[in-house]
N, C-alpha and C positions, 0 to 999 in steps of 0.2 A: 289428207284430212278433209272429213265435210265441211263446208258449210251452206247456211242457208240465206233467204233474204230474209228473212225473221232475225235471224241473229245480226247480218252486217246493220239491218236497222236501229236494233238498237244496240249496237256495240261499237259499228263499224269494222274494219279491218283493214290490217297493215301488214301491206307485202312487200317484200325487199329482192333485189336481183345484186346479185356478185358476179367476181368474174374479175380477169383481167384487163387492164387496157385492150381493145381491140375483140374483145368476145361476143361482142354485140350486148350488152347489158338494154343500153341506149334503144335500140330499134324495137328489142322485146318490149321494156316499159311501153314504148308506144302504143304497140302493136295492141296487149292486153287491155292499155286504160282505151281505148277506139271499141274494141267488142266488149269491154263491162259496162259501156255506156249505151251501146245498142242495145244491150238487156238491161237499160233500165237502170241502172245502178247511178248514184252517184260518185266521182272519181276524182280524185286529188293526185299528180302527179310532179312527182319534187324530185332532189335530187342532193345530194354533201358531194362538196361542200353546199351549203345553202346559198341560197340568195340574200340571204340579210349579213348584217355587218359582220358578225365573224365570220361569214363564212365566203365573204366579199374578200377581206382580208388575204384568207386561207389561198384563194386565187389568183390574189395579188403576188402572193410569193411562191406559187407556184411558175405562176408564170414569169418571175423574176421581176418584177414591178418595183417589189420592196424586199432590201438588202438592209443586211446589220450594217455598221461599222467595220465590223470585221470580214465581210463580202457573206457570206451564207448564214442564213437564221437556224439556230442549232435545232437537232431532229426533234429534242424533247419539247421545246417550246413549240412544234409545229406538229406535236402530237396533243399536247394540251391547247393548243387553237382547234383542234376538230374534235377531240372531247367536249368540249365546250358548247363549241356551233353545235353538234347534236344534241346536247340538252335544251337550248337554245330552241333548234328547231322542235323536237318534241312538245316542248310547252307553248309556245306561241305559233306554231302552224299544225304539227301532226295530230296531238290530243284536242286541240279544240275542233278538229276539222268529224276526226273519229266523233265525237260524241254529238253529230249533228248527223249521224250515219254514213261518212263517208270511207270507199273503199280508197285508202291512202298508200299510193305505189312507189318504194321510195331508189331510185339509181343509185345504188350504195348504203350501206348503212355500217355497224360496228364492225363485222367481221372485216371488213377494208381495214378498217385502222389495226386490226388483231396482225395482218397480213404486213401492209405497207410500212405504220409506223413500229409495226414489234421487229422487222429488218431494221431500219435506218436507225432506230435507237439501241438495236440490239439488247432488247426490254422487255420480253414479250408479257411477262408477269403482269410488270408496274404498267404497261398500255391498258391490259384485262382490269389492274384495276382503277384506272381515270374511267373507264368505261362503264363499273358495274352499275351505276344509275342509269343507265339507258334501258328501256325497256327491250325487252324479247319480242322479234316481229311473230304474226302468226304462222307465217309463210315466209324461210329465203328461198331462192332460185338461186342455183349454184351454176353457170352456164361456162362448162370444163373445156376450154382448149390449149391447143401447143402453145408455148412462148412464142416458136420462132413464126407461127402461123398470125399469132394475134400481132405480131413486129411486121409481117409483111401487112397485113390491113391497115395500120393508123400508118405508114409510113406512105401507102397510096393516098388513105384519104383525107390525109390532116395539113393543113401548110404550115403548119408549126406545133413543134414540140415539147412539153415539158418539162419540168425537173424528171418524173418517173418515168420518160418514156423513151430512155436511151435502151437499142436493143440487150444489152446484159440486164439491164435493169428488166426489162419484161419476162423475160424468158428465166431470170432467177424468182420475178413475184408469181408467175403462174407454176412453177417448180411449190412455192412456199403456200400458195393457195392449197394445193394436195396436201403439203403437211397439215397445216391448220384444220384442215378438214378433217383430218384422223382424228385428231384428238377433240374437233366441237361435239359439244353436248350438246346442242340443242338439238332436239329431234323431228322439227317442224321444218325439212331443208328437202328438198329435193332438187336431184340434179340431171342436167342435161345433157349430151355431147353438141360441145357450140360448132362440130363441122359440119353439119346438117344441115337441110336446105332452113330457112328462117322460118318459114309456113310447117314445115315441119315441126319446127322449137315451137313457134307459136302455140300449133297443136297438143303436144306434148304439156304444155305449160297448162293450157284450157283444162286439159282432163285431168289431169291434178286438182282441181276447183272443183272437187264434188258438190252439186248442189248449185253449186252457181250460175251452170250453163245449161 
């Protein structure tokens, strides 16, 4: 899809990268909001969960901070915590940000929760609809690799683990990212093979931005 800087000016735009733990989401965000800002753009770079209170929260029990009574906070409650935090974020950082023209690049967005919370809840419907007020990015980046490939990366470069990132857990959500993807409708997605050199994906990524580069 084109675009231009006449439009991000007075529109903005909002780009989203997917993928599973360990696919590099992370380095590409980087990598793109560093060259949209050599050309001039202004850039916003976030990430879900958010940094503000729910999505503080969402962290907190990820990383087992905070436990019920009963030792595990149930999936649905922790699928309506990041339905939330993205509305959340949308109205008080991504749309106010958008409408001063910035290009807002987000590490994650709905399709995570379509993937992650529609397994753990085994809900896939009822997640689709806590979600349907969130708006449609212009642009996902789907960045496609193996489970067992994305388990050996975070397991070199992480000194700690979360709830999602025991090796069956990776390897069945990069398995369910494929599914999901058959059936999205959105048609504003393009994807990349995440085995590539990263300057390569970069590249890959840039030329998708017609108009922009």
């Amino acid at each position: 899809m084109g675009f231009t800087r006449e439009y991000v000016e007075n529109n903005g735009l909002f780009l989203v990268f997917e993928g599973t733990d360990g696919a590099g989401t992370t380095t590409q965000t980087k990598m793109l909001r560093h060259s949209l800002i050599k050309k001039g753009y202004k850039v916003l770079l976030t990430s879900e969960p958010s940094t503000e209170f729910i999505g503080t929260t969402i962290r907190q029990i990820l990383n087992g901070r905070i436990i019920s009574k009963e030792g595990s906070i149930d999936a649905k409650t922790i699928a309506l915590l990041f339905a939330a935090d993205r509305l959340d974020h949308l109205q008080n950082v991504i749309n106010p940000a958008m409408k001063k023209g910035y290009i807002v690049i987000s590490d994650r967005y709905k399709l995570s929760s379509f993937v992650y919370q529609g397994k753990f809840t085994n809900d896939e419907e009822w997640v689709e609809t806590i979600n349907k007020y969130a708006k449609e990015p212009d642009m996902t980046f789907f960045i496609d690799i193996d489970g067992n490939k994305a388990f050996d990366r975070i397991s070199k470069n992480r000194p700690s683990l979360d709830i999602f990132e025991k090796k069956e857990y990776v390897i069945d959500i990069a398995n369910r990212y494929r599914e999901v993807l058959r059936n999205y409708k959105n048609t504003k997605l393009f994807m990349v093979d995440g085995t590539l050199q990263v300057d390569n994906i970069n590249r890959l990524i840039k030329s998708s931005l017609k108009g922009l580069f």
